[in-house]
C-alpha positions in Angstrom: 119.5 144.2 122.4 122.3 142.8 119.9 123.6 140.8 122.5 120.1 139.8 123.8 119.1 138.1 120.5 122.1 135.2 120.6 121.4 134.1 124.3 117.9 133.8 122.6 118.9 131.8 120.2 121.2 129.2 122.2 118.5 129.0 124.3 115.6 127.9 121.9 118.5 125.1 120.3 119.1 124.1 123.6 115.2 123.2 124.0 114.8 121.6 120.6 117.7 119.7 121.0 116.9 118.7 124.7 113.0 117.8 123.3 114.5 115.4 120.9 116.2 113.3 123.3 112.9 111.8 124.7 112.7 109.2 127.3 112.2 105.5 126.5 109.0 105.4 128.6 107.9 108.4 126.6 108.5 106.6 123.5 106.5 103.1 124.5 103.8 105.7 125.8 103.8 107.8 122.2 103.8 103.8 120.3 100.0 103.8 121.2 99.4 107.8 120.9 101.6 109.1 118.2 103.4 106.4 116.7 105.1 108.5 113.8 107.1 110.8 116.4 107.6 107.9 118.9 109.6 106.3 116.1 111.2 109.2 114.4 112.4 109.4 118.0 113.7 106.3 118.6 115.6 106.0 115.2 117.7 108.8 116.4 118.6 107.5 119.2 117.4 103.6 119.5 117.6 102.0 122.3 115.9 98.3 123.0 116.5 97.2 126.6 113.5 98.8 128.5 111.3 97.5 125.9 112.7 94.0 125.9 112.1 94.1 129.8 108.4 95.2 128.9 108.3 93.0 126.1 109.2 89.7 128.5 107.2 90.8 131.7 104.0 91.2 129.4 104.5 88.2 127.4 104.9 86.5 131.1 101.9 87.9 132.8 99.8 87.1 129.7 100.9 83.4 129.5 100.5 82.6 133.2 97.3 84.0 133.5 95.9 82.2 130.6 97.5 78.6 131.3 94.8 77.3 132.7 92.7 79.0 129.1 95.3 77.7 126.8 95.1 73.7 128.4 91.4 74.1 128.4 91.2 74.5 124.5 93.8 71.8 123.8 92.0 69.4 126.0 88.5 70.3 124.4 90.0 70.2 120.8 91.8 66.6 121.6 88.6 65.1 123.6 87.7 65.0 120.1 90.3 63.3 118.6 90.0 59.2 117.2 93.7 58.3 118.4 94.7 59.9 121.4 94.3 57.4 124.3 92.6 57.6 127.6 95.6 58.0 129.3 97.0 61.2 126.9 93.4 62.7 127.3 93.5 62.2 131.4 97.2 63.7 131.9 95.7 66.9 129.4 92.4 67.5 132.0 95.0 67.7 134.9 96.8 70.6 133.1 93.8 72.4 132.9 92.9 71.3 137.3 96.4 71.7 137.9 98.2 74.3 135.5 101.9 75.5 136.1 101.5 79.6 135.5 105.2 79.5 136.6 106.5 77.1 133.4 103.8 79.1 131.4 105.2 82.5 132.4 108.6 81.7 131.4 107.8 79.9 128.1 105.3 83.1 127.0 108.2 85.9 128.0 111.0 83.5 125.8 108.4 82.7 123.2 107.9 86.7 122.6 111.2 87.4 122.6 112.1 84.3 119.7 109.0 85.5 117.6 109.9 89.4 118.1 113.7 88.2 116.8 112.3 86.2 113.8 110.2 88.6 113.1 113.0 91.3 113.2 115.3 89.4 110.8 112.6 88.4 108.2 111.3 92.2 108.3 115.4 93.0 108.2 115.4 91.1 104.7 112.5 92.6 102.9 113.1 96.1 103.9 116.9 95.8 102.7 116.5 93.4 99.5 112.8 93.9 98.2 112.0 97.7 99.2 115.2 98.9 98.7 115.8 100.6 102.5 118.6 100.4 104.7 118.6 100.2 108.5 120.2 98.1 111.3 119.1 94.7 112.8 119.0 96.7 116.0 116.9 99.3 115.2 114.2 96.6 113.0 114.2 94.6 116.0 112.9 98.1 118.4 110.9 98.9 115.6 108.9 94.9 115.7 109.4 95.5 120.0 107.4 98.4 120.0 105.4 98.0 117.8 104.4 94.1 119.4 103.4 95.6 122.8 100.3 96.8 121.1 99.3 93.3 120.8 100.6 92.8 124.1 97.7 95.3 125.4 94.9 93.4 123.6 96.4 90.0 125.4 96.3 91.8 128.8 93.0 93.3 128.3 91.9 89.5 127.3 92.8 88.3 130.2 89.4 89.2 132.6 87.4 88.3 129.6 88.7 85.0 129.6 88.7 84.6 133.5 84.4 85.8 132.9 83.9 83.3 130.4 86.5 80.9 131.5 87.8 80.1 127.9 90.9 80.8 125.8 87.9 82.3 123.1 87.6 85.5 123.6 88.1 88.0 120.3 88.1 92.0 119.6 87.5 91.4 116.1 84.8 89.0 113.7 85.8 85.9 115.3 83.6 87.3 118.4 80.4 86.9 115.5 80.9 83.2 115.6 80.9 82.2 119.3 80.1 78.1 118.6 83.7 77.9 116.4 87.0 77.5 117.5 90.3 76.6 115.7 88.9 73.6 114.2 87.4 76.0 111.9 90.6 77.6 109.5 88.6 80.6 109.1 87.4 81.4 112.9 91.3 81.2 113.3 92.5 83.6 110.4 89.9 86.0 112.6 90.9 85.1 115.8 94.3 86.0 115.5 93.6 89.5 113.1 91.7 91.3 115.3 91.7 94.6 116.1 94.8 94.9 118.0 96.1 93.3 115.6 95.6 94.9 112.8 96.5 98.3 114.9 99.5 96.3 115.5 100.2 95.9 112.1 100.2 99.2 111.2 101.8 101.2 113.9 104.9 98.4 113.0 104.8 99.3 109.5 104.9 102.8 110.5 108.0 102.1 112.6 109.6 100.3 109.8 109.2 103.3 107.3 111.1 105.6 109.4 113.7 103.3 110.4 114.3 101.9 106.7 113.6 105.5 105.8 111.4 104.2 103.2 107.9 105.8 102.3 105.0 104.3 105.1 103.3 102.4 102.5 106.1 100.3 102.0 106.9 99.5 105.7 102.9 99.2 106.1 103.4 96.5 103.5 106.3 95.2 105.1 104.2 94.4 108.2 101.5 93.1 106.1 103.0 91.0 104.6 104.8 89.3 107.9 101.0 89.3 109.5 99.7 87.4 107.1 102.6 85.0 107.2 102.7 84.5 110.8 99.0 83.8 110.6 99.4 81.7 108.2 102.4 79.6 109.7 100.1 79.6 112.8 97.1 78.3 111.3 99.0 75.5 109.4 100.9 74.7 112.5 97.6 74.0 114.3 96.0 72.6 111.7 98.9 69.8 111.3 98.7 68.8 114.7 95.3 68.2 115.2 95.3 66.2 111.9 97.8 63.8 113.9 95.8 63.9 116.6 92.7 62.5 114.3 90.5 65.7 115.0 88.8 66.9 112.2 89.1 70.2 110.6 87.0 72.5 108.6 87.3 75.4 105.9 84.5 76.9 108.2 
């Protein structure tokens, strides 16, 4: 019996120590169903390749299949437009008869990857300098990976809503309530882009940067916040600058 009781006990260490060592995929997978252990998980032991891989073959697959989406919109927004000649307008409509879902593809997987980095390093600063954490670049980067590929699920399962309706327009959150705007209105955009996955999104990263900065999850839910509402922000303004060159008007709402 004495010596019974010790084989026991290696053997129960054994098993927690072997359960804490989850699998990458298991960690994606626990992102969407328990996000707090997924991430306690992956600050032990983080590791970012397999999710970069994810990260670029989703932002790939989203991009090429919504080319044809994405030229439609610009097209429609610039038909609009006082200045842009004939000749501008007529090169845009052949994007949208002819779109390159190859060129798309590659700039959506890079373009995920930049943001995801940017992101990371802005995230990086506030957790360190203005909520007093600490953590590495690499593990605030898996932390804004994982946490991204929720949004990456609400662009796949955009994509046969779009190919339905054939427009870029297609919303899980208010924006749907307005079907006659688009992103000449400022506040069908601010909707557009915080819809639910979004806002999911948001706070499953938050939760990931609490553990990793080893901060409180308010904190690294304000963290995320407030990098959302930047990036929609930066968005928004981005759009709304260039269709004021292109002479299209704009609207509060």
């Amino acid at each position: 019996m004495n010596e019974q009781a010790p084989r026991d006990q290696n053997m129960t260490v054994t098993t927690a120590e072997a359960g804490v060592d989850r699998s990458i995929g298991s960690i994606i997978l626990g992102v969407f169903t328990a996000p707090a252990k997924a991430f306690a998980d992956f600050n032990r032991r983080p590791r970012i390749a397999v999710v970069l891989i994810v990260t670029i073959i989703a932002g790939m697959i989203i991009s090429a299949s919504t080319a044809r989406y994405s030229a439609k919109m610009q097209y429609d927004m610039a038909s609009r437009s006082t200045t842009i000649p004939a000749q501008a307008l007529d090169q845009m409509r052949d994007k949208v008869d002819n779109p390159n879902p190859v060129l798309g593809g590659i700039l959506g997987g890079a373009g995920q990857i930049l943001i995801a980095v940017i992101v990371a390093l802005l995230a990086w600063g506030v957790g360190s300098f203005v909520m007093g954490g600490n953590s590495t670049f690499k593990k605030v980067w898996g932390a804004t990976l994982l946490g991204g590929l929720i949004g990456q699920l609400g662009g796949l399962v955009k994509i046969p809503l779009m190919m339905a309706k054939d427009s870029m327009y297609v919303s899980f959150g208010l924006a749907a309530l307005f079907p006659t705007k688009d992103f000449t209105s400022i506040v069908y955009g601010v909707l557009f882009y915080l819809d639910a996955f979004a806002i999911w999104g948001m706070i499953v990263t938050g939760m990931g940067y609490g553990v990793v900065f080893n901060i409180s999850q308010g904190k690294g839910i304000s963290i995320s916040v407030i990098l959302t509402i930047l990036g929609i922000c930066v968005a928004i303004a981005g759009m709304a600058i260039g269709m004021s060159f292109m002479g299209v008007k704009i609207s509060f709402f």
